[in-house]
C-alpha positions as CSV (number, residue, x, y, z in Angstrom):
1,X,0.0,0.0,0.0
2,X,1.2,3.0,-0.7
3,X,-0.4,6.9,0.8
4,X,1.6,9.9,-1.0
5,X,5.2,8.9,-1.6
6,X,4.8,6.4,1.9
7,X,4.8,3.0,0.7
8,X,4.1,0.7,3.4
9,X,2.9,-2.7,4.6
10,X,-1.0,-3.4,5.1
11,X,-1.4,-6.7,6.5
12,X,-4.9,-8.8,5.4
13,X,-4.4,-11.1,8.3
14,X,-1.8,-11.5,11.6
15,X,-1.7,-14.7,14.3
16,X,0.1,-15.0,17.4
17,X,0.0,-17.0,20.4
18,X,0.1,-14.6,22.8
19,X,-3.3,-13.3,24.0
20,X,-1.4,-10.0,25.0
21,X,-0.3,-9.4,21.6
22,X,-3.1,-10.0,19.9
23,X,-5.5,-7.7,22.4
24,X,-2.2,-5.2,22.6
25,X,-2.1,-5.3,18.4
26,X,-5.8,-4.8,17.4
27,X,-6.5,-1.7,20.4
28,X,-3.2,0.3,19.6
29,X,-2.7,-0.4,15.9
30,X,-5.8,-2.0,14.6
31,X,-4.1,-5.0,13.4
32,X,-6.0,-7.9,12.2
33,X,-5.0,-10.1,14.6
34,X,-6.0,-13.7,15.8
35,X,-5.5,-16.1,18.2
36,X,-3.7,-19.1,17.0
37,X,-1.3,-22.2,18.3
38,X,2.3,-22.5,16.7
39,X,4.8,-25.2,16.5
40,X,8.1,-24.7,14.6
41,X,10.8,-27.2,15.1
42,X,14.1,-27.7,13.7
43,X,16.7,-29.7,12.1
44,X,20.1,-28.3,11.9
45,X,18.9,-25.4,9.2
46,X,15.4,-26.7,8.4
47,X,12.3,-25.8,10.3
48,X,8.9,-27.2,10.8
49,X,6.2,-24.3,11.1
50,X,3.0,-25.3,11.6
51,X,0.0,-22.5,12.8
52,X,-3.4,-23.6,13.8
53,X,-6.1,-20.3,14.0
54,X,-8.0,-20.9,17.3
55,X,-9.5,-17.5,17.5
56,X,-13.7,-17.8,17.4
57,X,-14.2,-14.5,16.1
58,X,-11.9,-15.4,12.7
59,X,-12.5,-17.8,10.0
60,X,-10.3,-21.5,10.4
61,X,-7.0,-21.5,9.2
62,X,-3.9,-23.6,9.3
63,X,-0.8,-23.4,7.7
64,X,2.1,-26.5,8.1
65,X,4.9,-25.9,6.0
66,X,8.6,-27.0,5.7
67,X,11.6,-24.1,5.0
68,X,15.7,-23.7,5.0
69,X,17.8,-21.0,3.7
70,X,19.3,-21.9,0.5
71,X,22.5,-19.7,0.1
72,X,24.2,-16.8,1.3
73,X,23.2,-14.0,3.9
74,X,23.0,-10.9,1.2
75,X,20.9,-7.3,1.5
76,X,18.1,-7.1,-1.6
77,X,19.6,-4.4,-4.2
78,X,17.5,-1.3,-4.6
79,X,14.8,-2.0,-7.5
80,X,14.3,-5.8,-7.2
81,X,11.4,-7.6,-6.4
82,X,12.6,-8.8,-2.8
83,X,13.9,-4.9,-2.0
84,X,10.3,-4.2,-3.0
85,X,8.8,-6.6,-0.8
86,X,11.2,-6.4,2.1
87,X,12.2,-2.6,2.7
88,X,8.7,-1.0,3.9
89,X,9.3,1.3,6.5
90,X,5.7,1.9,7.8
91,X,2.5,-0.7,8.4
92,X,-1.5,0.5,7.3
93,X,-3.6,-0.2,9.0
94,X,-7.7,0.8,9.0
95,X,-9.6,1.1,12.3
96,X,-13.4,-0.9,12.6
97,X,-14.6,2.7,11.9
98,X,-12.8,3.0,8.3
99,X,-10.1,5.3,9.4
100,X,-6.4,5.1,8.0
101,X,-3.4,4.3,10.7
102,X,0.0,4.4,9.7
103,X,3.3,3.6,11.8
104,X,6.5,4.1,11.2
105,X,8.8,1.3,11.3
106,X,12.5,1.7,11.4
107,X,15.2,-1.8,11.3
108,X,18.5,-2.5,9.2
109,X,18.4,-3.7,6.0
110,X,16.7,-7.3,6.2
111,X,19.8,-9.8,6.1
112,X,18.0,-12.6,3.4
113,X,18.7,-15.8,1.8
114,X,17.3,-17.5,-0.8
115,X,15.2,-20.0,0.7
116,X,13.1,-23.5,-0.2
117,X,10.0,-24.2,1.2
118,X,7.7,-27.5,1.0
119,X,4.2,-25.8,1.7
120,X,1.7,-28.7,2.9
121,X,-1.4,-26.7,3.7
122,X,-1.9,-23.4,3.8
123,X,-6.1,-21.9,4.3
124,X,-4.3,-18.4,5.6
125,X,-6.6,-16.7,3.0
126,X,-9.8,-18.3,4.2
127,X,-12.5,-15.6,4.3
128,X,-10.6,-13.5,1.9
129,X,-11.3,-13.8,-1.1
130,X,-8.3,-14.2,-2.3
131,X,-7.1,-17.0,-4.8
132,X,-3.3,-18.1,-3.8
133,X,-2.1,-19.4,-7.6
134,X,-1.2,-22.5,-8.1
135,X,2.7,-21.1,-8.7
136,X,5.5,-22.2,-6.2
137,X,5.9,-19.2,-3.9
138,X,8.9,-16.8,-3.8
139,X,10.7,-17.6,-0.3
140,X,13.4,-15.4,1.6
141,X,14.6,-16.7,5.2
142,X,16.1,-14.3,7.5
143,X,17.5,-15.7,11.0
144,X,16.9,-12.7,12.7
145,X,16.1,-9.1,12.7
146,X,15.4,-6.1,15.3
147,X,12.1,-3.8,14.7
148,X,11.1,-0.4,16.1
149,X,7.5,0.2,16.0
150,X,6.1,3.4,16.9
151,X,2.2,4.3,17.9
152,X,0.2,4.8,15.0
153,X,-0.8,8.3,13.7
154,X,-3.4,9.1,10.9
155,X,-2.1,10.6,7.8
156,X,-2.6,13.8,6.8
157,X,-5.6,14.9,5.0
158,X,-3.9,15.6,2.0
159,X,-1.8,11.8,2.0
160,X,-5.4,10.5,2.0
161,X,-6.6,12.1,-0.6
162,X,-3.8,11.6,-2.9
163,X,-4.0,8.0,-1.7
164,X,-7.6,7.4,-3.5
């Protein structure tokens, strides 16, 4: 998503474990979060991630999939597709009364590797409307990466506008 020259991330769909996080996420940011139970396991550089949705506001949804990295730590260059995807520096939100949030988001450049993923089941877009092709899916792993959120604020009048 993109307001005035602020491209961003909007997010269709957030779970976590946490009941905290999920209450903390949809008050202060108006997140679309749900409750949901995780396991991820591992072996040596492969990892077993498997979500169940448990929240019974939310439609069902699971996802069980297998991952490792595939290659080298590198930075995405500036004008690729996994810059383009990675490198958002504010979230979108919109509040139950139709109102725009955004927050600014500030972390290093994401340190990716190509990745390989065996996806097993995946009913994330439940609810939706929204057709996942049939196409395997492009896949980055990152081991780890530190995120500063800050409280959302609405954009200014003339953002929204332009964003229209």
């Amino acid at each position: 998503m993109r307001v005035a020259d602020r491209p961003g991330v909007f997010f269709f769909s957030l779970d976590a474990s946490n009941p905290l996080a999920v209450a903390g996420a949809r008050a202060l940011y108006s997140l679309p979060y749900h409750h949901a139970r995780f396991t991820v396991t591992g072996d040596g550089d492969r990892v077993t991630y498997r979500c169940r949705r448990t929240d019974r506001r939310s439609p069902r949804a699971e996802f069980d999939a297998r991952y490792h990295p595939s290659g080298p730590v590198t930075t995405a260059p500036p004008g690729t597709l996994a810059h383009w995807l990675t490198e958002r520096y504010c979230l979108y939100a919109v509040t139950r009364h139709g109102g725009l949030r955004r927050a600014e988001i500030h972390h290093r450049p994401w340190p990716l590797q190509p990745a390989e993923a065996e996806i097993r089941t995946n009913t994330m877009t439940a609810g939706k409307d929204i057709d996942l092709p049939p196409t395997p899916p492009i896949v980055h792993f990152a081991e780890h990466l530190d995120v500063h959120v800050w409280l959302p604020t609405r954009p200014g009048r003339r953002e929204t506008r332009q964003a229209r």
